[in-house]
N, C-alpha and C positions, 0 to 999 in steps of 0.2 A: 282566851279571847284576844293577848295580846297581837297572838299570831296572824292574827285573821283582820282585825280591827283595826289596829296602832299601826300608824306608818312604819316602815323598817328606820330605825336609828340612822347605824351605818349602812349605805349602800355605795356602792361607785358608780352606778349605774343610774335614771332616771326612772322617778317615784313620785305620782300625782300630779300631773299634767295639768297646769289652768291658764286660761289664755289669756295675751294682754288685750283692752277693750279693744285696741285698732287693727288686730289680730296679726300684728305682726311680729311679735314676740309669744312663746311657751313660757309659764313660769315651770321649773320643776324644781324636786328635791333630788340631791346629790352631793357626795361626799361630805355628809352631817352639814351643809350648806344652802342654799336656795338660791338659784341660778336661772337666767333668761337664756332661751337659747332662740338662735334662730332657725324658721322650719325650711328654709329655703339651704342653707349650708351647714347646717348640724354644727355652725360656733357657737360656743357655752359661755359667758360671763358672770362670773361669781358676784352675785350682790349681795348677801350675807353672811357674817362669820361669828362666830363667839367660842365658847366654853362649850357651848348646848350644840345639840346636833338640831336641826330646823328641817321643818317637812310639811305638809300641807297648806302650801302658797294660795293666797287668793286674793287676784287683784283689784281693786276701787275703780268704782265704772267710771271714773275722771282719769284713772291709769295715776296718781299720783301718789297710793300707797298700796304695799303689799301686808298683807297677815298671813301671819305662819305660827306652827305650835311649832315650841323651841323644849327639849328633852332632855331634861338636867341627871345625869347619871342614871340613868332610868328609872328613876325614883319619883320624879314628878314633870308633868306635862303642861307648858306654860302657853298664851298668848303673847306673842309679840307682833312691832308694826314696822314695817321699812317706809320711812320717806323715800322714795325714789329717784325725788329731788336735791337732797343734801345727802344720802347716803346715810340719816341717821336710824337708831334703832331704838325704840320705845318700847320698857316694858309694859303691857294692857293689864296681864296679872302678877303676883308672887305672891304665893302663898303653895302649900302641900294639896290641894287639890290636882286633877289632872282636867283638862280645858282638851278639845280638839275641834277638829270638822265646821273651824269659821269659814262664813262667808257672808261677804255682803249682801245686804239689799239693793235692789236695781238702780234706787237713786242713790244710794252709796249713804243714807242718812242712820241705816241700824246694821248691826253686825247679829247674825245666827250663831250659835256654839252649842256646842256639849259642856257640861261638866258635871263632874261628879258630887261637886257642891251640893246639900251640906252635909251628907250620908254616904258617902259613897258609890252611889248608884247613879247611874248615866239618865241626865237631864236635859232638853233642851231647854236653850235661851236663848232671849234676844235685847238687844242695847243700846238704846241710841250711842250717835258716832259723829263727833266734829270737828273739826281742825285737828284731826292727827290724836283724839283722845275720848276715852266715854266721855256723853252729854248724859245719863242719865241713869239709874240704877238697872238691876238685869229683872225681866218678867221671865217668869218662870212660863215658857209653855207647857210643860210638864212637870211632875211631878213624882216623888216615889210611890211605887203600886207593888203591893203586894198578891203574884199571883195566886197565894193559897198553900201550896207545897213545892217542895225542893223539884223543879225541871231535873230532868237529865239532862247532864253539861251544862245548861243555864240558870238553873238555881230558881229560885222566889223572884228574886226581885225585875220588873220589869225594865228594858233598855228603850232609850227611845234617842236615833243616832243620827248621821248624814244627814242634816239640812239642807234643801234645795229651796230656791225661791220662785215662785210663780211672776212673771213680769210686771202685775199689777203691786206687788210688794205684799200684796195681803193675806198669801194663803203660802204652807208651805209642802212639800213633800220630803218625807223623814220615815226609816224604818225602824221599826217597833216590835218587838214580840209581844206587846200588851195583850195579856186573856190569849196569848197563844201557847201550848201544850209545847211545840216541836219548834228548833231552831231559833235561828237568831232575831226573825220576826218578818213580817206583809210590808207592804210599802203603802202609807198612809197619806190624805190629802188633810193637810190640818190648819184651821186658820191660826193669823199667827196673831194672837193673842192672848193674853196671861189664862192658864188650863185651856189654852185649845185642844190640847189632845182630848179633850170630854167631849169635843164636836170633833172630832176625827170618823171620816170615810176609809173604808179602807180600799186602794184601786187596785192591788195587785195583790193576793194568799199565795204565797207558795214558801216552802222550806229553804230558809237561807242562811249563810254563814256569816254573814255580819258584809256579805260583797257588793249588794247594789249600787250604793252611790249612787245615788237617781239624778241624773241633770235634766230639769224642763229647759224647754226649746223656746228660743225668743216669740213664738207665738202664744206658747203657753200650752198648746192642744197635747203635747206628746212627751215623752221623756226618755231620755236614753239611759241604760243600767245595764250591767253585769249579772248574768244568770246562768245555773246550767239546769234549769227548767226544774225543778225538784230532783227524778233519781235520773230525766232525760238524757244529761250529759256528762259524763267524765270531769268535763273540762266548761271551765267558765267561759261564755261569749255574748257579746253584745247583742242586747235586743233594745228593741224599742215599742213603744204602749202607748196610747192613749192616756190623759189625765182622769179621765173620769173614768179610769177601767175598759176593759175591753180584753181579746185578744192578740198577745205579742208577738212581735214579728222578729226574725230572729236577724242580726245582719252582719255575724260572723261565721265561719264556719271552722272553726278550729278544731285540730287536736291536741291543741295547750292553750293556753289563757290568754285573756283578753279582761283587764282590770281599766277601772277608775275612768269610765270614760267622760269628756268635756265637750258639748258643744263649741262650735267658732260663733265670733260674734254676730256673723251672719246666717250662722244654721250650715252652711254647707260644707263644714268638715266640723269630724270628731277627731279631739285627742285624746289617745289613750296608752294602756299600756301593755306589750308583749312582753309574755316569757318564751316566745317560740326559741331561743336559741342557749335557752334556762336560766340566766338572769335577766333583770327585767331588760327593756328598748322600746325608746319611742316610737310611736306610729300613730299614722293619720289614715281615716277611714271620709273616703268621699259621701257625702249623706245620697247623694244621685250621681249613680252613677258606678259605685263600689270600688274604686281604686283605692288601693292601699300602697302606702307610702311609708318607709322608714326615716327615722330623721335619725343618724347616726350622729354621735357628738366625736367632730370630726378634730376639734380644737376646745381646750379647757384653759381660759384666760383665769387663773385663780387672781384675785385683790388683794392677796400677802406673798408674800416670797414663800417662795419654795423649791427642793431640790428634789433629785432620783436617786434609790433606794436601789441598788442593781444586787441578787442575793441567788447562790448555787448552794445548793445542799449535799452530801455526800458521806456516808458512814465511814466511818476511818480507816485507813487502809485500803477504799475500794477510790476508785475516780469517776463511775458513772453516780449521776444525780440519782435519788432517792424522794421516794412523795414522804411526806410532813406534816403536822400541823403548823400555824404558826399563830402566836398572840404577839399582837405589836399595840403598842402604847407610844404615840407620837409626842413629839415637843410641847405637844398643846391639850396631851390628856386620852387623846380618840383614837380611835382604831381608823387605821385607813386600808385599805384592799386593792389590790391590782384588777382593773376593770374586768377581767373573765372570772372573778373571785367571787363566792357568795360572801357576804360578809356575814357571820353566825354571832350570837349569846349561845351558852352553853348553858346547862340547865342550872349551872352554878352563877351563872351570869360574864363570865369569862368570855371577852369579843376576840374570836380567830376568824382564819381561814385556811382549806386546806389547800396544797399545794403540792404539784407532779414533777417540783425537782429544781425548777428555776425560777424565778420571777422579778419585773420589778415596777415599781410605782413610783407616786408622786408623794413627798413625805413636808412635812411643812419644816421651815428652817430649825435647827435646833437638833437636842439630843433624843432619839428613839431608842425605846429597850424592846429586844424581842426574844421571847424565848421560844426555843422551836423542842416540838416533839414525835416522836415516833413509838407511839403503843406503849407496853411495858417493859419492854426487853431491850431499849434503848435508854440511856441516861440523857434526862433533858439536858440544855444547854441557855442561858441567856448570854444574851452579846448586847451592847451599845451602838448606835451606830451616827455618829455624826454627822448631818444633815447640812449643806451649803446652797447658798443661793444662787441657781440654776448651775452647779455641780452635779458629779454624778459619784456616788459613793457605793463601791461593790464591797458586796459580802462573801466569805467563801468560809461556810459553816461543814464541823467534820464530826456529827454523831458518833459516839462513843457506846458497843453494842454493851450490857450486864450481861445477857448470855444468849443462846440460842437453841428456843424449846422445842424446833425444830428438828434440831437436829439430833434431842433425844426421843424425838417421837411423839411430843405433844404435841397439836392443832389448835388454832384458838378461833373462835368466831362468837359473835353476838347472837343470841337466838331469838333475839326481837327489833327487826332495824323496817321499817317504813322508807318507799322511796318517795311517794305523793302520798299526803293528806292536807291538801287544801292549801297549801302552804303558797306564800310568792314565787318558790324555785320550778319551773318544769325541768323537775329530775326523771333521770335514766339509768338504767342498769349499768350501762357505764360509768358514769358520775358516781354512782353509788360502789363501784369497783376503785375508782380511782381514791376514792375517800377509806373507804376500806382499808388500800395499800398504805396512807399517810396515817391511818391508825394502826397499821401492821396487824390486819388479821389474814387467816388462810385462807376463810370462807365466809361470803354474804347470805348471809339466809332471812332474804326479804320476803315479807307478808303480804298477801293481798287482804284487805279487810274496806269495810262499811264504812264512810264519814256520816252520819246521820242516815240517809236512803238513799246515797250513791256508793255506788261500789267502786274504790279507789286500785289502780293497777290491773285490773283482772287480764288484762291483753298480755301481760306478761307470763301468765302462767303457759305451760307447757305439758301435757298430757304425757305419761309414761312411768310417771315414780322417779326422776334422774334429776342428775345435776340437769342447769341450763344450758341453751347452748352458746351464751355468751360466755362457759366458762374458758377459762385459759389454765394449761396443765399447773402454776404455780399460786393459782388462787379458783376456787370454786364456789360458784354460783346455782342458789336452791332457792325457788321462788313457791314460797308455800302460803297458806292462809292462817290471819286470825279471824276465828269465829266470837264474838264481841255481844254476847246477851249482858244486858247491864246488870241482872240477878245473880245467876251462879259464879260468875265469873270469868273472865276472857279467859281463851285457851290458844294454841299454836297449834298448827298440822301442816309438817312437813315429808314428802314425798308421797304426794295422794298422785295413784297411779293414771286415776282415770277422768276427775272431775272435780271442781270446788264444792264445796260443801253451802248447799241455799237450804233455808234461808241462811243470812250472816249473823242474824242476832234473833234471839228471842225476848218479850218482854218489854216492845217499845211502843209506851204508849199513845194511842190516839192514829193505831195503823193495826192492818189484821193480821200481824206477827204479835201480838202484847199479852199472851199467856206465855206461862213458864211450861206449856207442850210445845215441842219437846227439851226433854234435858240435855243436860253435857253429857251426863251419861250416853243416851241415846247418841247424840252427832259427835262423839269421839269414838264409838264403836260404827258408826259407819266410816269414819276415816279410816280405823285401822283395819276396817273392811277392806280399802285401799293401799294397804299398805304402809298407814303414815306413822308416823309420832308424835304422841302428845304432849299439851303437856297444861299447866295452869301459870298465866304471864301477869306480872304487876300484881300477886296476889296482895301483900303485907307492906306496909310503908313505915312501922315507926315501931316502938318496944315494946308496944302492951301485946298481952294474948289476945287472939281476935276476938274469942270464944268469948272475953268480958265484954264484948260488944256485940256489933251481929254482922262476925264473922267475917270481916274483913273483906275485900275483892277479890275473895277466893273462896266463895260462901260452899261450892260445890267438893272440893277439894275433899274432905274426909273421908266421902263417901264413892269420888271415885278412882282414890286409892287402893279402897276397899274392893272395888270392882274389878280393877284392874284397867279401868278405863284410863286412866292420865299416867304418862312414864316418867312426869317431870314436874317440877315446883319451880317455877321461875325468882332468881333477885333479879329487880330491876336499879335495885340502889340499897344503897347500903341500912340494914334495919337488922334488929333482932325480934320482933313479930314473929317471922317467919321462920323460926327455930322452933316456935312451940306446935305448931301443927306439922311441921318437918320429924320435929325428933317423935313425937307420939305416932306418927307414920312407920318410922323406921322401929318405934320399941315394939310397933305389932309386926317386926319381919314382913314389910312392905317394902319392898326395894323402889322406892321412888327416889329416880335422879334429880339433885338439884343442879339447877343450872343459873346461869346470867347473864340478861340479857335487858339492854336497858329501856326498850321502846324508843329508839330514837327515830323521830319523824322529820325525816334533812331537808323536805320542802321548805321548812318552815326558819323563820328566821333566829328563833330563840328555841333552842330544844337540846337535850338532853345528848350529848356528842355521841355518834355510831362508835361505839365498842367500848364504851365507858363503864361499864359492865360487861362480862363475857364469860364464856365457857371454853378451860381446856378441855380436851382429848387426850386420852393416849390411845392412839393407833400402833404406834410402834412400827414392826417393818412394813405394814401393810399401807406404810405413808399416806400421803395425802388423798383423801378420795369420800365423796359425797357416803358413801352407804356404809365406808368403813370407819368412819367418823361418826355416823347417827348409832351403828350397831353397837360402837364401844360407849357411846352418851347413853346410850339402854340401859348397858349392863354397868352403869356408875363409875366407867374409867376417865375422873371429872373432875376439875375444881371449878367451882366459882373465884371470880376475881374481879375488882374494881383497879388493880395494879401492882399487889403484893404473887412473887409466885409461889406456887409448894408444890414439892415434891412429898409424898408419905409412902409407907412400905413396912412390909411385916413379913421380912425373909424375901418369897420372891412374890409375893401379893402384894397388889395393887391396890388402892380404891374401886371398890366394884368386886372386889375378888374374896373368897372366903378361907379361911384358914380354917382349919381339920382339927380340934383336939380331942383327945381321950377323956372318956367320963372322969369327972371328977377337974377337966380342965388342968393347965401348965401353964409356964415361965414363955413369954413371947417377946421378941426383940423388936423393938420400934425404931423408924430410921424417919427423920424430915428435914426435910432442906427448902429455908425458906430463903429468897432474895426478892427486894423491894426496890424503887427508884424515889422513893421516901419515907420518912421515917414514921415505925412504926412504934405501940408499946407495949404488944405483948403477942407470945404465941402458947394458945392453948390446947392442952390433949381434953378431947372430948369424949365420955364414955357411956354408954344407954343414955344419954341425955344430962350427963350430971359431967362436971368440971373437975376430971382427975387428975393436973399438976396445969401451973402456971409458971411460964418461962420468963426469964427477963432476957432483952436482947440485948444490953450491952450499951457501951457510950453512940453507938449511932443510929440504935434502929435501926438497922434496912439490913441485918440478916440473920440468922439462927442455923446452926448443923443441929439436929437434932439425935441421941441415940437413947434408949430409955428400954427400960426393962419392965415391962408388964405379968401379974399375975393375973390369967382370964382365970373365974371362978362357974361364971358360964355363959348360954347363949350370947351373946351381943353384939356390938360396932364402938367402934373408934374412929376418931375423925380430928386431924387438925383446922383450927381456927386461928385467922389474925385480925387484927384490929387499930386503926392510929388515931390519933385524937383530930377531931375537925381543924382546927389551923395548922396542920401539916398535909393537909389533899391535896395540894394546887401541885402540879397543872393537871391533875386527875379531877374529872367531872362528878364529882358525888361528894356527901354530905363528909363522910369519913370512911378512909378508905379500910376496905374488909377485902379475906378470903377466907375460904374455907376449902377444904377437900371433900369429894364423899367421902362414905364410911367404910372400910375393912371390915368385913366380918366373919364374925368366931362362932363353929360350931363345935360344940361342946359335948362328946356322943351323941347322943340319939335325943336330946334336950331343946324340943322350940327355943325361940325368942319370946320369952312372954314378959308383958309387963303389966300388971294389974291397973294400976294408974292409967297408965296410956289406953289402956281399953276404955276404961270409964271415962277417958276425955273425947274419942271418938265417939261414943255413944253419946254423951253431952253434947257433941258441935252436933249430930244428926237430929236432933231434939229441936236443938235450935234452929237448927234449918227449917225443921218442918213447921214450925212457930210461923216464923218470917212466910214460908211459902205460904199457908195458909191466912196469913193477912192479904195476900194479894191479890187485888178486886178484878182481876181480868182472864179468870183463868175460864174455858170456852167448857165445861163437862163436868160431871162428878167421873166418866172416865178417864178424862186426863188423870186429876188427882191420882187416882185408882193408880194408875199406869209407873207414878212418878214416883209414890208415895211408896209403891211394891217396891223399887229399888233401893230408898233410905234403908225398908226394911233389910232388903237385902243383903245391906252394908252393915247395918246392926247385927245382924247372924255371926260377920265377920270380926265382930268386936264381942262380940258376946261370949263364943267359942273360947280366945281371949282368954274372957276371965274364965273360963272354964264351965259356964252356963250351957 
């Protein structure tokens, strides 16, 4: 929700637009600060500074105070108030609640808000307001509402957001999902008094992401907002509606975003906000007339001192710049960004950005630490950099490589990266290349998929089975689908020859996709109809067996390993879940590849860093190349990795590859070679699923030779495993860092793989499956069932056999 809802923190760039009453000042948000700009020369003046990063400016119809939420470590979300006359700054709240979305009343005498006060759930209120301070305690407009069972993605409990005020002060408009099934909620006309939401109209139903912001117009008849009409458009754009309902009239036409838009005091301009050129930029929309206007902040007057940060990156020993990540921590606590920079959280909350080799900004006086990194296979580095008032201080940073996998024929790519999902950023194939390179992978392999009922990227896909053709001979580009049913479990399909695979989910209720016909089974056999490969993404997230619960985000998985339907088990972050349906996979001689891949969605301002999870290759001489990379991720020539690397082998067998012995089994020679850029504490040989020697690494963690003498006795796999303890990740994006390799496997004469166990836990998850399925209220036939239920069986046959039944 944060992504969507919460202003961005950091930004360098212009973030909620509110006009001053004489309309000749923008308030915006900017550089963790709140700044007027003018729309006529694009000068910026810094009016507010703190600790806190400040965002959602809203001026007092006398223009003599502004309110903004101020964002204390992103842990809590405060009100404050600028005099604009003395320059002072009043705290309105402090306490651990989260406050946003003020704004005045027309006569400037009550203040509107959110907070999550007392429960945690998003409430409106309203306050009397006088001389610079509350007059009087907060009425609840609403209240918490329970809607009955867990939403998808939004839960129980009801939200009720974005206040706007109707001229007359009496009434307001705010959107709600109250008693709605899908999304973020309708836009409601509610008067504004204590539970008005129980006399709430609703003027506008449609599926939304938390983005209208409704501003009524000083008449009061109409209101401008942010839409992309349910699944109508791609891309968010300004309409405008009647107050008491009606039909919207649309008065943007983009193919990227249009956010947070603000009537002018007089009605005849809107201020809003573009991502056309991928981070945000002001712009003004003529209300008659349609001229659009940029207002470039052509001058940034900051209220403290400050200096320039000048900074060239460069791998040692080479002299051209190199892309990077970088975390910077300024004089005064905050991340600051070079204005073409997205400013990110990382899913560990870590604030970077990435960067193609040079850059430099404005840093506030004093001492900055920044650590810069590149992927795995570089050792990070941190530098100091002291900071002078209006000086310019360069940096000339020289990454130091740990090795290069490259050049022994491993590939690395993420097998779950998102370029839009709803996010502030209008990203691109490029953007997502250049981020890519600053995380040193070889190949992007970005997903097309569903945000609720739009379909995110689909323009990007390209018909034929092939890389893109944005690729470039030293990094490649595969633009495939996730298919996203909330029931069995999201899955990946990359190089469908001919066409994306619709629907994109099954099982979404209160729309006539919400039976579980068809299955994963079914839409991964018509991908690989196509050509593609599968596999199951973000199944498992934490250490218990799924099967003690119901089966984790990877409900389908058992059974179509069984089938042969999924070639792959996705990490998207570091867990041991996902061993227990992995190894009972592998002890029935299932060769399902695991891989990693973290779902990173880069639109967005807090998410989960592209390639923070990933997947080696070994291609070997077949180097770099779309199809000779997915053939060897087939056949398990594979580790997963969150930053530790391995090498494993057993003679001249690889991961993926099988060793040959005589009945009765022999003496086999095990080879691993682990190297880390942080410390790890342990490296394990793993065998049919059972933990046959644990290594110590030594006083520093971060490597192991491994050589080891095995007695195989019969069928099975082998596979190395590492592990470091949680306060040793950073600057790695995940809880604790892990790898694993696939498995080697040992054939043993003419002797299956059997594991009695593992049979009987396959048949256990398929049991449970069909439990779970049959609770589910939407299914459209006793055919379907028929249809679905044949294939469990199916997968049962394959477990059963197994045990020898």
């Amino acid at each position: 929700m944060h992504n969507f809802y919460f202003p961005p923190a950091p930004s360098s760039t212009p973030w909620a637009p509110d006009w001053s009453p004489d309309g000749e000042w923008i308030a915006v948000a900017m550089h963790g600060s709140i700044w007027k700009v003018d729309p006529q020369t694009g000068v910026a003046y810094e009016l507010t500074y703190s600790e806190a990063y400040h965002s959602s400016p809203d001026w007092s119809p006398d223009g003599r105070y502004i309110i903004f939420t101020a964002d204390y470590e992103h842990q809590r979300i405060q009100l404050e108030l600028l005099d604009t006359e003395s320059g002072e700054i009043t705290r309105l709240t402090d306490d651990t609640a989260v406050y946003t979305d003020p704004v005045f009343s027309p006569d400037g005498s009550r203040i509107a808000y959110v907070s999550t006060n007392p429960n945690g759930y998003f409430n409106l209120y309203i306050r009397d307001f006088a001389d610079g301070d509350w007059a009087g305690d907060p009425v609840a407009v609403s209240a918490d509402n329970d809607y009955g069972r867990n939403r998808l993605y939004f839960g129980n409990w009801d939200m009720h957001i974005t206040p706007s005020w109707f001229p007359n002060g009496e009434e307001l408009l705010v959107v709600s999902n109250r008693n709605v099934p899908l999304g973020s909620g309708n836009v409601l006309r509610v008067p504004a008094i204590e539970n008005g939401i129980t006399q709430a109209t609703t003027v506008l139903a449609e599926q939304t992401l938390y983005r209208h912001r409704p501003d009524v117009s000083i008449d009061g008849k109409r209101f401008i907002y942010t839409s992309t009409r349910g699944s109508a458009d791609q891309y968010n754009n300004l309409y405008v509606q009647p107050t008491t309902g009606g039909e919207p009239y649309k008065m943007t036409f983009y193919t990227h975003d249009a956010f947070h838009p603000r009537w002018s005091p007089d009605g005849e301009w809107v201020a809003f906000i573009s991502n056309e050129p991928g981070v945000s930029q002001l712009k003004l929309l003529e209300t008659y007339g349609g001229k659009l206007e940029s207002v470039d902040i052509t001058e940034h007057h900051y209220k403290r001192p400050m200096g320039v940060l000048k900074v060239r990156v460069t791998e040692s020993g080479h002299p051209e710049p190199i892309h990077h990540r970088v975390h910077l921590t300024a004089s005064d606590g905050k991340l600051y960004t070079p204005l073409s920079a997205y400013a990110r959280a990382s899913g560990r909350g870590d604030l970077i950005f990435h960067n193609p080799g040079e850059f430099s900004l404005q840093l506030p006086v004093g001492e900055a630490e920044l650590t810069f990194v590149k992927g795995f296979e570089f050792f990070p580095q941190t530098i100091s950099a002291d900071i002078e008032e209006g000086e310019v201080t360069e940096l000339q940073v020289s990454l130091k490589r740990l090795t290069d996998m490259g050049a022994k024929g491993w590939y690395n790519a993420s097998t779950h990266v998102h370029a839009n999902y709803a996010g502030n950023l209008h990203n691109t194939l490029e953007n997502l290349m250049m981020m890519s390179r600053a995380e040193d992978q070889d190949l992007v392999l970005e997903q097309v998929a569903n945000k609720d009922n739009r379909i995110l990227d689909y323009h990007y896909f390209e018909a034929g089975g092939n890389a893109h053709s944005v690729s470039e001979p030293d990094q490649i580009v595969v633009v495939g689908q996730e298919y996203r049913p909330p029931f069995y479990g999201h899955i990946f399909m990359f190089g469908l020859s001919e066409h994306l695979i619709s629907p994109f989910v099954t099982g979404y209720e209160g729309t006539a996709i919400e039976s579980l016909y068809p299955s994963n089974t079914d839409m991964m056999m018509k991908a690989k109809a196509q050509g593609a490969v599968t596999g199951y993404v973000h199944p498992y997230n934490d250490d218990n067996d799924p099967l003690l619960g119901n089966l984790g985000g990877g409900k389908g998985f058992m059974v179509d390993a069984a089938l042969g339907a999924t070639d792959a088990l996705e990490w998207s972050d570091a867990n041991r879940a996902g061993f227990f349906p992995l190894y009972a996979a592998w002890n029935n001689g299932l060769r399902v590849t695991a891989t990693g891949g973290e779902d990173s969605i880069s639109s967005l301002h807090r998410s989960k860093l592209l390639g923070s999870v990933r997947t080696y290759v070994y291609t070997g001489s077949q180097g770099l190349g779309m199809h000779a990379w997915f053939d060897a991720m087939k056949r398990g020539r594979a580790f997963v990795s969150s930053g530790p690397l391995l090498e494993f082998s057993a003679g001249e067998a690889l991961p993926g590859d099988t060793v040959s012995l005589p009945a009765g089994g022999g003496d086999v020679s095990l080879k691993g070679w682990l190297r880390s850029v942080t410390e790890l504490e342990n490296l394990m040989l793993i065998c049919n699923g059972q933990e046959v020697e644990r290594f110590s690494l030594g006083r520093n963690g971060m490597s192991y030779d491994l050589d080891y003498r095995l007695e195989v006795e019969r069928s099975g796999w082998c596979h190395l495993r590492t592990e470091g303890a949680p306060e040793h990740r950073f600057p790695l994006d995940v809880a604790y860092t892990q790898a694993f390799t696939n498995p080697i496997w040992f054939q043993v004469g003419d002797e299956p793989i059997r594991n009695p166990e593992s049979a009987s836990y396959g048949l256990r998850w398929i049991d449970r499956l069909q439990e779970l399925a049959e609770a589910w209220p939407d299914w459209r036939s006793e055919a379907e069932k028929d249809h679905v239920y044949g294939q469990f069986d199916a997968a049962r046959e394959v477990y059963r056999a197994n045990l020898g039944q």
